[in-house]
One Martini backbone bead per residue (centre of mass of N, CA, C, O) as a GRO file, in nm:
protein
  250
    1UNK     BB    1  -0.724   0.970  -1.060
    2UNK     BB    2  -0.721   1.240  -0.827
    3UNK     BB    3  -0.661   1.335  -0.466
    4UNK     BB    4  -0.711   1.667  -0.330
    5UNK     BB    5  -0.959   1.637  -0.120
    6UNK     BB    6  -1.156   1.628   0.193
    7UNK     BB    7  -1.477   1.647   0.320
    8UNK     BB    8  -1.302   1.558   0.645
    9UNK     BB    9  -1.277   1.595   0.959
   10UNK     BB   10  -1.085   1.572   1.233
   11UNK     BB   11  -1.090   1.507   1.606
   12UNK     BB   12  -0.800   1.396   1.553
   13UNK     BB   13  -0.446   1.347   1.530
   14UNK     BB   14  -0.272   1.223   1.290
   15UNK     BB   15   0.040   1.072   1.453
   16UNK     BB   16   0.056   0.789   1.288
   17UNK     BB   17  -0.007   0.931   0.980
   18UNK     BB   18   0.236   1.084   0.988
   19UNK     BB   19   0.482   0.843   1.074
   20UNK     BB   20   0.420   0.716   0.785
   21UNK     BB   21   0.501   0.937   0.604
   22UNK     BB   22   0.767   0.973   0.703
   23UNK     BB   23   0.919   0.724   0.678
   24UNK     BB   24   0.871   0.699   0.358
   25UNK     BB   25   1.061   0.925   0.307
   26UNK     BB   26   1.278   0.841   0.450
   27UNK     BB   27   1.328   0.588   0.329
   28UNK     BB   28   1.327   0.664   0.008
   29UNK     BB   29   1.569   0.845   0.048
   30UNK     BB   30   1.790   0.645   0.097
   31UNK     BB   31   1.742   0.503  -0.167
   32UNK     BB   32   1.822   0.714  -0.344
   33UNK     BB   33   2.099   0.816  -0.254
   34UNK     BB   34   2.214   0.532  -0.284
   35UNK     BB   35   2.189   0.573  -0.620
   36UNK     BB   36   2.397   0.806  -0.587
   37UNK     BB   37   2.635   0.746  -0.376
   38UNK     BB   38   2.555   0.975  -0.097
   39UNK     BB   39   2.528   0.738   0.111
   40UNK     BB   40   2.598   0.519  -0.008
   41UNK     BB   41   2.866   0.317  -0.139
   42UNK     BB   42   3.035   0.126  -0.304
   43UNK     BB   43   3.183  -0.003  -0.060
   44UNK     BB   44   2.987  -0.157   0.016
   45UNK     BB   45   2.906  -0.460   0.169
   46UNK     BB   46   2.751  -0.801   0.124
   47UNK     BB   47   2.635  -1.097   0.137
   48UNK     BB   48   2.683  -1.371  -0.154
   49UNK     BB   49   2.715  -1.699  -0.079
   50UNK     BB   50   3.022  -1.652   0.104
   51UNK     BB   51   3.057  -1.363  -0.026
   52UNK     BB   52   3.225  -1.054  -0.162
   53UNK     BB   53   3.072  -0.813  -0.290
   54UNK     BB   54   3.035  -0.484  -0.495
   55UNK     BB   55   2.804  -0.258  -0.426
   56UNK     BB   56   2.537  -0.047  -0.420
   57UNK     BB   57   2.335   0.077  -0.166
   58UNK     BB   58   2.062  -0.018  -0.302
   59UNK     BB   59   2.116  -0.279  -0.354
   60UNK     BB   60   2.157  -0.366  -0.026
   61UNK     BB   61   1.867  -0.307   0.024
   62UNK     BB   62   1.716  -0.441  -0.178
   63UNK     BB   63   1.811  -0.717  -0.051
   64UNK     BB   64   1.718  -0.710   0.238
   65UNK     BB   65   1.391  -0.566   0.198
   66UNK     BB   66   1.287  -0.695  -0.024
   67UNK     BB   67   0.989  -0.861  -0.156
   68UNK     BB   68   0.995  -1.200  -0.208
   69UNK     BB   69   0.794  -1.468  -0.306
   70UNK     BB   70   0.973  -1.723  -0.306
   71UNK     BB   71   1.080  -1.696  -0.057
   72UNK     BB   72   0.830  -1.682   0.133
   73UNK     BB   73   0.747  -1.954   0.037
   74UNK     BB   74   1.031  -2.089   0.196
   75UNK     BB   75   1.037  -1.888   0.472
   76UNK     BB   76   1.244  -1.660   0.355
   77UNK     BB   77   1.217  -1.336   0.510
   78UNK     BB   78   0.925  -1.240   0.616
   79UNK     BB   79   1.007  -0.942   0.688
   80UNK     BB   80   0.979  -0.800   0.418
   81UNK     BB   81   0.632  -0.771   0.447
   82UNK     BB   82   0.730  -0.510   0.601
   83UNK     BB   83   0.946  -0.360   0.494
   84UNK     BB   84   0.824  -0.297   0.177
   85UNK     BB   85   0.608  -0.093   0.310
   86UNK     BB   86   0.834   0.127   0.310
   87UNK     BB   87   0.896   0.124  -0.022
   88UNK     BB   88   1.019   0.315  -0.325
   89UNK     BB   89   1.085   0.339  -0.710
   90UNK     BB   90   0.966   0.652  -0.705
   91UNK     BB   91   0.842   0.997  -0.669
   92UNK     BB   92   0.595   0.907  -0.758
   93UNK     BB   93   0.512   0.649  -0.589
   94UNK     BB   94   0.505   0.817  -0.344
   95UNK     BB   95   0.321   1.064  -0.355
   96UNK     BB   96   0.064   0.904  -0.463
   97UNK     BB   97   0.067   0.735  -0.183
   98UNK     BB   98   0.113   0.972   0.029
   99UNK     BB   99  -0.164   1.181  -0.069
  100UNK     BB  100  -0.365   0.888  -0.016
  101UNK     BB  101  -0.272   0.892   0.327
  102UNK     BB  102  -0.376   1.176   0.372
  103UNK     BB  103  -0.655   1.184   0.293
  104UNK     BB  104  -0.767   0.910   0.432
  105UNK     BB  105  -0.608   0.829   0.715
  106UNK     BB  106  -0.744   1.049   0.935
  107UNK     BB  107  -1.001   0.923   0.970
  108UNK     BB  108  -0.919   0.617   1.034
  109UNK     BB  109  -0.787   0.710   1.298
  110UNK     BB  110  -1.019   0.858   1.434
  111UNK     BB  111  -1.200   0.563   1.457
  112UNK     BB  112  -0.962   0.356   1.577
  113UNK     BB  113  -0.693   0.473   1.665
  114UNK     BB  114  -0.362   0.479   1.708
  115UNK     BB  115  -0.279   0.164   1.742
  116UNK     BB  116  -0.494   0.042   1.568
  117UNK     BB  117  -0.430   0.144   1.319
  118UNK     BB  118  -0.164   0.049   1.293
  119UNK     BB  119  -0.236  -0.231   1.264
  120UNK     BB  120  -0.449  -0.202   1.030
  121UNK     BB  121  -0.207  -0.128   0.849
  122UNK     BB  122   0.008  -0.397   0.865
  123UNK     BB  123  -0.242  -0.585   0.797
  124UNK     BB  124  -0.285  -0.506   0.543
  125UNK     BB  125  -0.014  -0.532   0.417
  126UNK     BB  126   0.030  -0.854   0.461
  127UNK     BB  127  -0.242  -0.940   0.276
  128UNK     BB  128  -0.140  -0.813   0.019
  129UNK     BB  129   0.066  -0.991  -0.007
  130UNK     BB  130  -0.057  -1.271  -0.014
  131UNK     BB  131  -0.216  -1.201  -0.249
  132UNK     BB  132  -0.008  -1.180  -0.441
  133UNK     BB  133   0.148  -1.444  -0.434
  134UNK     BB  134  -0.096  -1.620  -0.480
  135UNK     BB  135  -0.157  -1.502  -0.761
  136UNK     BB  136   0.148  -1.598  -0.872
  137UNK     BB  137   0.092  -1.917  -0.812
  138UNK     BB  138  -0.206  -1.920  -0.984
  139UNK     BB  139  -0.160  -1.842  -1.253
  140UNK     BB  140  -0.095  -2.082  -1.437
  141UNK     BB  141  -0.434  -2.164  -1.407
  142UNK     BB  142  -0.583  -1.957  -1.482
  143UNK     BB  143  -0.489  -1.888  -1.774
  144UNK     BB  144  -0.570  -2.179  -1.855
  145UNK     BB  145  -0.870  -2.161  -1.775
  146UNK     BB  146  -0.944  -1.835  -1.875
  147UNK     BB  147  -0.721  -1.688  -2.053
  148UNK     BB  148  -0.511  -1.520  -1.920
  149UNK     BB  149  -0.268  -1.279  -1.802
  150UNK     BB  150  -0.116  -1.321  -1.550
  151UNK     BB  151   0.115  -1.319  -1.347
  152UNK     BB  152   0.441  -1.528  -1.260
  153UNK     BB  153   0.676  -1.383  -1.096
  154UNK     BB  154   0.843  -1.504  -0.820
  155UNK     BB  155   1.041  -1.332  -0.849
  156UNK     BB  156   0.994  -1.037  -0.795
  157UNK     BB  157   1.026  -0.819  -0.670
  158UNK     BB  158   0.838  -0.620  -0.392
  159UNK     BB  159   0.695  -0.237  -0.339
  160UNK     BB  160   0.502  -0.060  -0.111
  161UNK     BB  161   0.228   0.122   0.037
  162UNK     BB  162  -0.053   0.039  -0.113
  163UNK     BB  163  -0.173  -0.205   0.010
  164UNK     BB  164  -0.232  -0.063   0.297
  165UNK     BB  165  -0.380   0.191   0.153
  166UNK     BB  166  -0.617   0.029   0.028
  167UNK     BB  167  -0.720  -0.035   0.312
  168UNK     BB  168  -0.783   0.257   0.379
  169UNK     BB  169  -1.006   0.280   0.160
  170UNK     BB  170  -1.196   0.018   0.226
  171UNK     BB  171  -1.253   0.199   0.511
  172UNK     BB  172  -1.370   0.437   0.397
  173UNK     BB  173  -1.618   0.361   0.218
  174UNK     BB  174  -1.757   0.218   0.446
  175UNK     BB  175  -1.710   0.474   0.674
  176UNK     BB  176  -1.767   0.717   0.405
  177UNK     BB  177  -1.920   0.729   0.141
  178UNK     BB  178  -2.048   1.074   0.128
  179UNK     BB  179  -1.780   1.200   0.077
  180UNK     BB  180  -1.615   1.445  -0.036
  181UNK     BB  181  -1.429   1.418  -0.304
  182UNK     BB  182  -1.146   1.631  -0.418
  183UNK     BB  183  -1.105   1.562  -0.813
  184UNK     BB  184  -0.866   1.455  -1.066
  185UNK     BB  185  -1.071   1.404  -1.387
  186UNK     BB  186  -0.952   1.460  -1.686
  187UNK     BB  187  -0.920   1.763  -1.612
  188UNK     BB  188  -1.081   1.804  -1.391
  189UNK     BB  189  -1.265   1.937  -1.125
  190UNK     BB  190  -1.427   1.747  -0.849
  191UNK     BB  191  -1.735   1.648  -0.633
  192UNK     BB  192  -1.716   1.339  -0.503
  193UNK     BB  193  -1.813   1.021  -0.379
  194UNK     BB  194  -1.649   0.796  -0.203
  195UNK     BB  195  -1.809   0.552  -0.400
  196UNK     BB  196  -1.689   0.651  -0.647
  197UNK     BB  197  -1.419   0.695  -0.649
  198UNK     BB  198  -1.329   0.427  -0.495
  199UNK     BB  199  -1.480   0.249  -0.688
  200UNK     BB  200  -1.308   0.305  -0.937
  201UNK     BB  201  -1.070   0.217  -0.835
  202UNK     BB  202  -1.096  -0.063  -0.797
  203UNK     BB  203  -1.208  -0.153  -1.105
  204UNK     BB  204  -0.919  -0.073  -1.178
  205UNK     BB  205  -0.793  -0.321  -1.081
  206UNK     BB  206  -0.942  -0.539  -1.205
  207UNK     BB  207  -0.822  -0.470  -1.479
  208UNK     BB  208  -0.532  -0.475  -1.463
  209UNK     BB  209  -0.521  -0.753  -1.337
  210UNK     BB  210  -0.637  -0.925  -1.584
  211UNK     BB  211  -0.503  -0.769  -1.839
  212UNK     BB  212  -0.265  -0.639  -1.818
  213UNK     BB  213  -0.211  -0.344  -1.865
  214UNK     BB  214   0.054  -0.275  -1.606
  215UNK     BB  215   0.345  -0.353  -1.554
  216UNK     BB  216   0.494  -0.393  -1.245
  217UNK     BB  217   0.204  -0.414  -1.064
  218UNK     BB  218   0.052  -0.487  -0.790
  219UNK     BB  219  -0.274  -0.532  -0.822
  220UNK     BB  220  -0.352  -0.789  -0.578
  221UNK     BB  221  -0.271  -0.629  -0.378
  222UNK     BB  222  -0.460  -0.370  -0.379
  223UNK     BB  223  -0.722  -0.561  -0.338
  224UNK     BB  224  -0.654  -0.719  -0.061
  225UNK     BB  225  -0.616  -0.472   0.108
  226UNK     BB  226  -0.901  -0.327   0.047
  227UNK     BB  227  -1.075  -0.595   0.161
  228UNK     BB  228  -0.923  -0.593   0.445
  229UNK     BB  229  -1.044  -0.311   0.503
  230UNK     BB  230  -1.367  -0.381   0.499
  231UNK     BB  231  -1.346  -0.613   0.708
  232UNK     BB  232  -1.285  -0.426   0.922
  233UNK     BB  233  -1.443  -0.180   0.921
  234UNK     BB  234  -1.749  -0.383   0.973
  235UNK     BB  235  -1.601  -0.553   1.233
  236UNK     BB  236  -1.501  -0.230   1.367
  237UNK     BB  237  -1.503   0.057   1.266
  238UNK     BB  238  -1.798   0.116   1.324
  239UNK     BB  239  -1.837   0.060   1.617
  240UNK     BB  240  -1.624   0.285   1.667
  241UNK     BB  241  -1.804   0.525   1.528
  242UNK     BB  242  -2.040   0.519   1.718
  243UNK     BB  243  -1.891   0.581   1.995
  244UNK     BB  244  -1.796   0.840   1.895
  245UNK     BB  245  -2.081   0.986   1.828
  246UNK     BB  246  -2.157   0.950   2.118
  247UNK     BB  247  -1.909   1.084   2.270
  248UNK     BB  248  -1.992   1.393   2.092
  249UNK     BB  249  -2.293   1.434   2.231
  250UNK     BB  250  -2.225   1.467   2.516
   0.00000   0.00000   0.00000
């Protein structure tokens, strides 16, 4: 299911919203161009071991700011769980996100406010990297004793802006529930309640991440984040939302 636009306006700009979104196209065309030697090319190069050899700008970007769990796991890099969640690893991928905080993004903005927004987007983006993390070394024993087929590679960047984004989501639910969300869903155009959408959103993560669906996306990270906005949202998101339509009616 694809979300084409929400019955939800806002009553203020959201300017931190939208400068999350150029950032991640301006990061992301970085590393595409990079990719094709037109921003970065051979000439670069980076210190890996105590030597120096020739890499693609891609690679250079790579190498710097993707998130490793196992890097992670033993303290070194810890900047990158933050650095990953600016990259995307194809014009699907950044879209599909990009899209997806254009429409729910901006009414979250509107009930936490500008600056809070921001905390909100980057604790829900480390807890969703912590999330996967732990999912990946916790895998080998999951698997053995329920049986599953859980990923547990450690050494496997990850990239992409969902993790945040899922918590964008998971305070939407909470705090828009009954909000027309109009989606492109099996080929038909619907207008769905943001907790049927958000809903089957959800448990299909919960389906592909237990049963790999579809290899080489984090989604325990998406699960990690959604929750983590759920969270904030119930817990300070609420409060701010009932302050704000109070101070709309006087």
């Amino acid at each position: 299911m694809l979300p084409l636009k929400d019955l939800n306006r806002s009553s203020t700009t959201p300017h931190v919203n939208r400068i999350l979104i150029i950032a991640n196209i301006i990061i992301f065309l970085v590393f595409w161009l990079s990719s094709q030697n037109i921003l970065l090319d051979q000439r670069f190069a980076w210190e890996i071991g105590g030597r120096y050899d020739e890499f693609t700008g891609q690679e250079i970007i790579a190498g710097k700011f993707v998130m490793v769990p196992s890097e992670i796991l033993k303290g070194d890099r810890l900047y990158t769980l933050f650095t990953s969640m600016f990259m995307h690893g194809s014009w699907i991928h950044l879209f599909s996100n990009m899209l997806f905080l254009y429409i729910f993004g901006d009414n979250i903005e509107d009930t936490f406010g500008h600056l809070s927004y921001l905390a909100f987007y980057l604790v829900c983006g480390l807890l969703a990297d912590l999330t996967h993390i732990s999912s990946m070394a916790l895998a080998p024993t999951l698997n053995q004793i329920f049986g599953l087929a859980l990923a547990s590679d450690l050494t496997a960047g990850v990239i992409g802006a969902s993790g945040a984004i899922s918590g964008v989501l998971g305070a939407y639910l909470v705090l828009y529930p009954r909000v027309r969300i109009i989606a492109l869903a099996f080929y038909v155009i619907l207008p769905l309640p943001s907790i049927v959408f958000i809903g089957i959103w959800f448990v299909l993560q919960w389906i592909y991440g237990l049963f790999d669906v579809s290899g080489g996306v984090a989604y325990f990270a998406h699960i990690g984040g959604f929750i983590a906005g759920m969270i904030l949202a119930l817990t300070i998101g609420r409060k701010r939302k009932k302050a704000r339509e109070k101070r709309l009616r006087l």
